[in-house]
C-alpha positions as CSV (number, residue, x, y, z in Angstrom):
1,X,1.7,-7.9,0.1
2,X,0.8,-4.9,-1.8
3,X,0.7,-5.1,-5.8
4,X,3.7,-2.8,-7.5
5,X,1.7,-0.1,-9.6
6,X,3.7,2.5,-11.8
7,X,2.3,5.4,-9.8
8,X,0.7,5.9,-6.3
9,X,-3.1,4.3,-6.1
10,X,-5.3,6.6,-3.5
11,X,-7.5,3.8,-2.0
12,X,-10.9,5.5,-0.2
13,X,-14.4,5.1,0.3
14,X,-16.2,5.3,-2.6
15,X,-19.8,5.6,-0.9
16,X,-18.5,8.9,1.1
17,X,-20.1,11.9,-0.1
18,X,-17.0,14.0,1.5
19,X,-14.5,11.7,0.7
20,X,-16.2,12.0,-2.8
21,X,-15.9,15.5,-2.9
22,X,-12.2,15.4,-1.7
23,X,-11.0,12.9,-4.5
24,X,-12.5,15.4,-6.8
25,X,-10.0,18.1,-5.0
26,X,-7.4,16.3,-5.9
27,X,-8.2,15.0,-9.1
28,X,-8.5,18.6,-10.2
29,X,-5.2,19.1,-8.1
30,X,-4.0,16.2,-9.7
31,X,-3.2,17.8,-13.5
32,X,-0.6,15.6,-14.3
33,X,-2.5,12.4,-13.8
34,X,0.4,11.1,-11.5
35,X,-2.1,9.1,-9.3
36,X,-4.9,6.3,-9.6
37,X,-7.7,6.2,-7.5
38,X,-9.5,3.0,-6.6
39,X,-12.4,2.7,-4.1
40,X,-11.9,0.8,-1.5
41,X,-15.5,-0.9,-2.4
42,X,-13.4,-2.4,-5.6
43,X,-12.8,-6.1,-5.2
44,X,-9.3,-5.3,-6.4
45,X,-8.6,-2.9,-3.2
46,X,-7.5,-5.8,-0.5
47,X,-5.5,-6.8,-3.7
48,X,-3.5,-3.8,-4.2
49,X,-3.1,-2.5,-0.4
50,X,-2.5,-6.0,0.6
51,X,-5.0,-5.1,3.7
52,X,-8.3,-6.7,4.7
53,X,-11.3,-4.2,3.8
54,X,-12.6,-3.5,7.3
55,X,-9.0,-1.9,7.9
56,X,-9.4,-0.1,4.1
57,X,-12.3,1.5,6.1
58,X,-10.7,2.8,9.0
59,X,-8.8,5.7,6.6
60,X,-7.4,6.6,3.1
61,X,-5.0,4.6,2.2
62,X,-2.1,5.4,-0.7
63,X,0.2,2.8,-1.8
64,X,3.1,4.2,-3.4
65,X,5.3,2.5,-6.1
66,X,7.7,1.5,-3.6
67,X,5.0,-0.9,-2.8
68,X,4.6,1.1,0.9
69,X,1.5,2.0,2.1
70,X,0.6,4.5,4.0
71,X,-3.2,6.0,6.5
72,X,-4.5,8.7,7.4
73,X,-2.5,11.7,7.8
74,X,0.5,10.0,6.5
75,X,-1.5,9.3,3.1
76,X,-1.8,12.8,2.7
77,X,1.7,13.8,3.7
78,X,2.8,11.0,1.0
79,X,0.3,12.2,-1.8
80,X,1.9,15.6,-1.6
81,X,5.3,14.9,-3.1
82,X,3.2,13.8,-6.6
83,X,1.5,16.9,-6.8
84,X,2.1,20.2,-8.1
85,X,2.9,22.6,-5.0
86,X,2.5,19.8,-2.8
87,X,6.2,20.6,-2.0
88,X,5.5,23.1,1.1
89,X,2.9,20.6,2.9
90,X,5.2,17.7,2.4
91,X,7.8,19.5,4.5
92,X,5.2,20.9,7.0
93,X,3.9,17.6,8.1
94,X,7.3,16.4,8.2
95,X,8.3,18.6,11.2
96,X,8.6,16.9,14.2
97,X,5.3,16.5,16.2
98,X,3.2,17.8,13.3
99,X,2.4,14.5,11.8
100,X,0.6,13.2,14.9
101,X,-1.2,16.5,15.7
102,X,-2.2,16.1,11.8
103,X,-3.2,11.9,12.9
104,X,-5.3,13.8,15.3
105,X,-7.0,16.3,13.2
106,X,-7.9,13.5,10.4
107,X,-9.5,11.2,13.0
108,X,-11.8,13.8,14.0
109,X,-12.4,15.0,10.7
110,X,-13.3,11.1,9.6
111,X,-15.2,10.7,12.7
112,X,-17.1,13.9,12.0
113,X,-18.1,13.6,8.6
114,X,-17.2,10.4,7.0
115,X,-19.8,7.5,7.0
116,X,-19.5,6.9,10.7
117,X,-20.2,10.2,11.8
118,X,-23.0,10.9,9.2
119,X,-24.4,6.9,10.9
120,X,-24.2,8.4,14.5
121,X,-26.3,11.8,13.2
122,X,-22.7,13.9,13.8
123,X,-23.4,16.3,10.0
């Protein structure tokens, strides 16, 4: 079960150089400070998602207040309400069909150039 925080944690991989860069994104995106961010190398990851850490590597993850948690391109849809602007993508992914075509796009971007691809020589 995931532990209640006051605002929505952003669980990824913290030895990712482009999921680095991207938690950088949207910690600049991020002026409010509405979100945490925890790597999922933090012993207090399988904690807060609730989720054994060989499925915290699969995608990033984003448990929201609610105590929900959410992968992939359904973290990203769910990050959006928090953040400034993030209005517009919120509503885009939420159209029907665009979610899994998003599902799609994030697996291949993950597979591409997150630490499995850069293993298998794919960068």
């Amino acid at each position: 079960m995931p532990t209640p925080r006051s605002r929505p944690v952003v669980v990824y991989d913290g030895q990712c150089g482009f999921c680095r860069r991207w938690i950088a994104r949207l910690r600049r995106w991020d002026r409010a400070g509405r979100l945490e961010y925890l790597p999922l190398q933090d012993a207090a990851a399988p904690v807060v998602t609730g989720l054994r850490r060989d499925a915290l590597e699969r995608a990033t993850h984003v448990v929201l207040p609610s105590g929900d948690v959410k992968a992939g391109a359904a973290a990203v849809r769910a990050l959006c309400r928090f953040l400034p602007g993030g209005f517009l993508p919120y509503r885009i992914l939420g159209l029907p069909g665009v979610l899994p075509l998003a599902e799609r796009a994030y697996r291949w971007i993950a597979w591409r150039w997150g630490p499995v691809g850069a293993r298998a020589g794919h960068r």
